[in-house]
N, C-alpha and C positions, 0 to 999 in steps of 0.2 A: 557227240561233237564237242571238242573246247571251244568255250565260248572268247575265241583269240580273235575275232577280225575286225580288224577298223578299217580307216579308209585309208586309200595308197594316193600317190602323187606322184608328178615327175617332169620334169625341165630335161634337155639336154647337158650332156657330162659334160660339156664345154662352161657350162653356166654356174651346175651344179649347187647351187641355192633354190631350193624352193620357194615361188613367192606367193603370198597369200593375196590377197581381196584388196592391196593399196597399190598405189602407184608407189613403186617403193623410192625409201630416202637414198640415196647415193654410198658406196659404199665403196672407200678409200682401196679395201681388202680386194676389190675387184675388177679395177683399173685394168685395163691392159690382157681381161683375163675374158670378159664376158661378150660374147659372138650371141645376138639374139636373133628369134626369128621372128620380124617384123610385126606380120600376118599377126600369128598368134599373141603376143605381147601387146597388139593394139588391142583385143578385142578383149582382153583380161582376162586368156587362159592361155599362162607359158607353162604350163603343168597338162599331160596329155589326157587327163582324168577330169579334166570339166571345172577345174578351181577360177573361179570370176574375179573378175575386177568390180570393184563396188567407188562407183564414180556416179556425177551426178548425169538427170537424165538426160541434158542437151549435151554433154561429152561424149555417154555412150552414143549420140546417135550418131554425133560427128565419126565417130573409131569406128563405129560399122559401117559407117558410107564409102569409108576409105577402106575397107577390108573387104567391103562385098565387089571394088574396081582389081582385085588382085588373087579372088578366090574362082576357083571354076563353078561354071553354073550348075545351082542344084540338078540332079536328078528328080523326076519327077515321083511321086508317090501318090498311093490310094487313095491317103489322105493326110490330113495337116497335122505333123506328128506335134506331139508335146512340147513347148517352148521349155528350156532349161538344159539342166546337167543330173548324171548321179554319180557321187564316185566311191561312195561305202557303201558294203549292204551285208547285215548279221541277219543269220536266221537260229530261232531256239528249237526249230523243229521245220517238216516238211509244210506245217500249214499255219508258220507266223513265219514272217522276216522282215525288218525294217528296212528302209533303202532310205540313204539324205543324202543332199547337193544343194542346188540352189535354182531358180529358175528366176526368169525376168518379163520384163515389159518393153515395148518398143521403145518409152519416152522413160521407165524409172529406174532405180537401182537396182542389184538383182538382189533377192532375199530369201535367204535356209529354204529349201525342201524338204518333206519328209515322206515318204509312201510306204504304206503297208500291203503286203505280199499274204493273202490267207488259205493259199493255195489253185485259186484258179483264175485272180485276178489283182492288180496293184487298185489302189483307194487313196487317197491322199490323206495325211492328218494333219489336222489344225495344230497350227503352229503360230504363238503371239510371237509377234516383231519384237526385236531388242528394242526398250526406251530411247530415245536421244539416238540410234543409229541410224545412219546414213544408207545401210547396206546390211547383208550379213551371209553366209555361209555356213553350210557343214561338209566336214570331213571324211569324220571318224564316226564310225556307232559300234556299237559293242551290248547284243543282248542276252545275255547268260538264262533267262527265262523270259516266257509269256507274257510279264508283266513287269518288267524289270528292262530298261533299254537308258543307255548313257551314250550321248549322241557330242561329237565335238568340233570348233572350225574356230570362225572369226569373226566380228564383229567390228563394223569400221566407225569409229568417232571424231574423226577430222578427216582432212585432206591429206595429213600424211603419217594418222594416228592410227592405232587399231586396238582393240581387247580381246583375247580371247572367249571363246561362246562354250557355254556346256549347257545341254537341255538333259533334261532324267525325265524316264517315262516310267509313271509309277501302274501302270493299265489302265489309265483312266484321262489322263492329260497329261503334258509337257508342263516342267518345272524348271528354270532357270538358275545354275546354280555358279558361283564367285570362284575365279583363282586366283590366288595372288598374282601381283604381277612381280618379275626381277628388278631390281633397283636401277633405276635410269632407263628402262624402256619404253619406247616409245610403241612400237608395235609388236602384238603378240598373237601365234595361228596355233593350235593344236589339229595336227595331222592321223592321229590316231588314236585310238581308246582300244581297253580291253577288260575287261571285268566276268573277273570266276562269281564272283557271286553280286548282290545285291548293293553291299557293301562293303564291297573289295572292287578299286580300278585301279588303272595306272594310264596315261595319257602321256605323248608326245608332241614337239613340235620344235618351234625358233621363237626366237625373239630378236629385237634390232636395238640398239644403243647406237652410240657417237664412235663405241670400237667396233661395230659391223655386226654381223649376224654370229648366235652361237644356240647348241645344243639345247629343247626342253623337255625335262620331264615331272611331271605332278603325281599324287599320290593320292586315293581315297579310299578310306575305310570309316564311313562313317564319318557323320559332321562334316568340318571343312574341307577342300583340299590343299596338300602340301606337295610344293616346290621340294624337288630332288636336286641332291648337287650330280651331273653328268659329272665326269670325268673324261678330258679331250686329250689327245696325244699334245707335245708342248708344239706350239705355233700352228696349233690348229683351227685356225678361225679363215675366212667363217666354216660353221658346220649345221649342222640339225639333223633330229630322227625323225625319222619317217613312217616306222612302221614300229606295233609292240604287241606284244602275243604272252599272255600271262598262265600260269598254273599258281594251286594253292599258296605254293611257296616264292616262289618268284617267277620275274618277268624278264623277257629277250625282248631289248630293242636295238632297232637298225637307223642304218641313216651315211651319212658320208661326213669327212672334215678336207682340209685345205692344210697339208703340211710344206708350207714352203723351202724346207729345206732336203725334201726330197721332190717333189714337183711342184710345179703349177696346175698340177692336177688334184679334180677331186677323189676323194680314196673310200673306200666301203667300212665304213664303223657300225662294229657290232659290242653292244655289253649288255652286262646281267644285273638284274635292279633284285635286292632281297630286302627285308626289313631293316638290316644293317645298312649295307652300303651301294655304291654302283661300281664295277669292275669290268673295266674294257675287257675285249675280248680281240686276240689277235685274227685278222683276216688276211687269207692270203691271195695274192693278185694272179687271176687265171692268168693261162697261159693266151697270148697274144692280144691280150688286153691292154693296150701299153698309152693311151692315152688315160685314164682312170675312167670310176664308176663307183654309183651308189649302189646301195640300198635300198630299197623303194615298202618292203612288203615282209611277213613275218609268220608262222604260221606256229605251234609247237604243242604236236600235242600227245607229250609227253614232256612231265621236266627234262628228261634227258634226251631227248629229240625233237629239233625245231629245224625249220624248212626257210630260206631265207630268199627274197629275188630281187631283180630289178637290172641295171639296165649300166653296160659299160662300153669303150670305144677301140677302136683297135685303130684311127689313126688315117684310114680310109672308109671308117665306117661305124655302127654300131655293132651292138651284139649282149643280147640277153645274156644275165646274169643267174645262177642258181648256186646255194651253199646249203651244205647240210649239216648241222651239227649233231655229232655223237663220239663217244666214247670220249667226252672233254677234249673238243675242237673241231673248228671248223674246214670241213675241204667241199674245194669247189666241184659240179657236175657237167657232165658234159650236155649240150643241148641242141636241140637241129639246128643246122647253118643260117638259115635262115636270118637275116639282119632284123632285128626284134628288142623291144622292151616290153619285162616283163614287170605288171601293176601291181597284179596282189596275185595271192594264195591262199590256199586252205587244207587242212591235211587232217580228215574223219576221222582216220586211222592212222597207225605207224606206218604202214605198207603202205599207202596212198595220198597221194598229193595232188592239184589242181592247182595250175598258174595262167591268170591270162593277161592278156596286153593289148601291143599293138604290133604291125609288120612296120619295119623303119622302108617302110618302099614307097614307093607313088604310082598308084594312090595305096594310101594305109589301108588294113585291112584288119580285125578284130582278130585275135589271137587265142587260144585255148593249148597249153599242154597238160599231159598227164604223168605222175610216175607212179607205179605198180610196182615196186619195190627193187625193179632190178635198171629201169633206164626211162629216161624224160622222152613222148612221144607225141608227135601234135594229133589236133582234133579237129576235123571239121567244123568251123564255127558259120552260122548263117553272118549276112554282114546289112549294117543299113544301105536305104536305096541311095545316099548319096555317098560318094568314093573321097570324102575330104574329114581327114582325120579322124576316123573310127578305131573305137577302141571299148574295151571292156576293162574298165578301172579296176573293180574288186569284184569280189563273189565269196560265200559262205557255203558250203556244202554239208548240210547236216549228216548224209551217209556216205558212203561210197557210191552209190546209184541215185543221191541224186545233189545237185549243186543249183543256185543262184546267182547270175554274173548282171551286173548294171555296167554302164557307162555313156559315153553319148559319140555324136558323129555334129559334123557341121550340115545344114544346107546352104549354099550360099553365106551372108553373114549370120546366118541363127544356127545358136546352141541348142541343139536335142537332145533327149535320154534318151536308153535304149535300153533293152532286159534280154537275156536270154536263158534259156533253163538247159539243162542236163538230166536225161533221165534215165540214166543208166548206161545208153546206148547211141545218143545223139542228142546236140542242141538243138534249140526251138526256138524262133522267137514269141516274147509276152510284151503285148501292149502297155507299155507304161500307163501312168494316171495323168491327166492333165498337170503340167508344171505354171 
């Protein structure tokens, strides 16, 4: 398996910014342009993959009082599932895979998760709180081996400040490690990681200044990390990547921008990060896609073939996204009707791919496709017991026969994780760890 999966995100193509863990600053760029949905943006997940609001804890209870008068009432369950979110999950093999997110408390902030997967069961791992934060998150993890795990999000240090979070998992404990930040920003989220080896990543995200949101990408080999210059189409802000899927030589990342001179819509950005330089890459807009769409997710494994998804509008509706890149460029694939956003991916092989999401219907429903080399096919997915925004953010599939998907569902106003497996033949569901 390459070791390409971080974690996925996702807002509505109407919005098209992904927001991290802050109440965010205002953003001139998006006047006139951003349509929220209430419910979720109270509770501090406008991203359908479990990304929190990290606010203090007489706010959260206030946002959840007002969100549990407008959510339908849970469904009832066995028992009282896991308080939190997951929305990455890497695995190095069939019997390690780390899984992060964040989970919380009725009265506190919500703060990183981390769970390990050893084959028959999740465990949680000790994770020290960031210094001086308020809050914190993860995104993205990315395990190239057994003992080797680069995990990444947010960390909130004001009311309307943030840092980005990187932990490294050496097999023994979590290590906290610095990235720069861009000059004049104020908030910074890293959406995804991916690391070939120990000492080779590459990581995604945004960052916010006084001119609105734009592209980020970091670099580690060793020692510090380094700030990547993106390259945006001209007037395209704001933007961000989303997702990044690396081999020895270089990395694919995704994500969307804002070119106001062809809409007011957000557009699907794909480029290619090498030791040199970054180099956009042209993306072509499916057919009946006509209000725009991102990028969400990334998979590629092979240099020369990478699997890309996520989630576009056609104007009365949504509608899953997939691109394939080969033969030097990108074309789009056709995929059930089905109205859908698609989270993450994963792809064992050339021949084989894994994408899963959400159904854009009510109520949402967890999502699984497949491609086998010749066409995208859904999968039976189990779903949690309550019907109020379920979804399966990401998954890691170390073979063809067998995969790992995390994500969470609501009950009422609380956020749950949720796991499901693939083994060959059919999903299952697996007990999360306490959040």
């Amino acid at each position: 398996m390459a070791p390409s999966l971080g974690g996925t995100h996702r807002l509505p193509t109407s919005i098209g910014r992904p927001y991290g863990l802050l109440l965010q600053q205002p953003d001139d760029n998006l006047k006139g342009l951003v349509t929220v949905d209430v419910p979720l943006i109270a509770l501090g997940r406008p991203s359908h993959t479990g990304h929190a609001l990290v606010v203090a804890g007489a706010l959260a209870a206030t946002l959840a009082a007002g969100l549990a008068a407008v959510l339908p009432a849970p469904v009832a369950a066995a028992s009282t599932p896991p308080a939190g979110s997951l929305a990455a999950v890497s695995c190095a093999g069939t019997t390690f895979c780390v899984a992060v997110g964040s989970s919380s408390t009725a009265t506190g902030p919500r703060v990183a998760l981390v769970e390990k997967w050893d084959g028959h069961k999740w465990t949680k791992m000790t994770l020290t709180a960031p210094a001086g934060s308020s809050g914190s998150a993860l995104f993205g993890v990315s395990c190239p081996s057994t003992t080797t795990c680069t995990a990444v999000g947010e960390m909130a240090t004001g009311h309307t400040s943030s840092a980005a979070l990187v932990e490294r998992w050496d097999g023994s404990g979590w290590q906290r490690q610095s990235v720069p930040k861009e000059a004049g920003a104020t908030s910074v989220v890293l959406f995804s990681v991916s690391c070939v080896t120990s000492s080779s990543c590459a990581s995604v995200g945004d960052y916010y200044t006084t001119s609105g949101y734009s592209a980020l990408a970091a670099t580690y080999h060793g020692g510090d990390w380094q700030l990547v210059t993106v390259p945006v189409p001209a007037r395209g802000t704001p933007s961000a990547l989303d997702g990044v899927s690396c081999r020895p030589t270089s990395c694919t990342v995704v994500g969307y921008y804002f070119n106001r001179r062809v809409s007011n819509y957000s557009l699907p950005l794909a480029e290619r990060l090498t030791a040199a330089n970054a180099v956009a890459e042209d993306v072509p807009q499916p057919a009946g896609v006509t209000k725009g769409g991102q990028l969400q997710a990334v998979s590629c494994p092979a240099a020369s073939a990478c699997e890309a998804v996520g989630i576009g509008s056609t104007g009365s509706g949504s509608a899953a996204l997939a691109y394939r890149w080969s033969a030097g460029g990108w074309s789009d694939q056709t995929l059930p009707k089905t109205p859908a956003s698609l989270d993450g991916v994963s792809c064992p092989t050339l021949a084989v791919c894994v994408a899963t999401g959400q159904t854009e219907t009510t109520p949402s429903s967890t999502l699984a496709y497949r491609w086998a080399g010749s066409k995208w096919e859904a999968q039976p997915t189990t779903n949690p017991p309550s019907p109020t925004d379920r979804v399966l953010a990401a998954l890691s599939c170390p073979s063809t026969s067998d995969c790992v998907a995390v994500g969470s569902y609501f009950a009422g106003s609380s956020q749950h994780s949720w796991s499901e497996l693939w083994d060959g033949t059919k999903w299952e569901t697996e007990a999360t760890a306490a959040g």
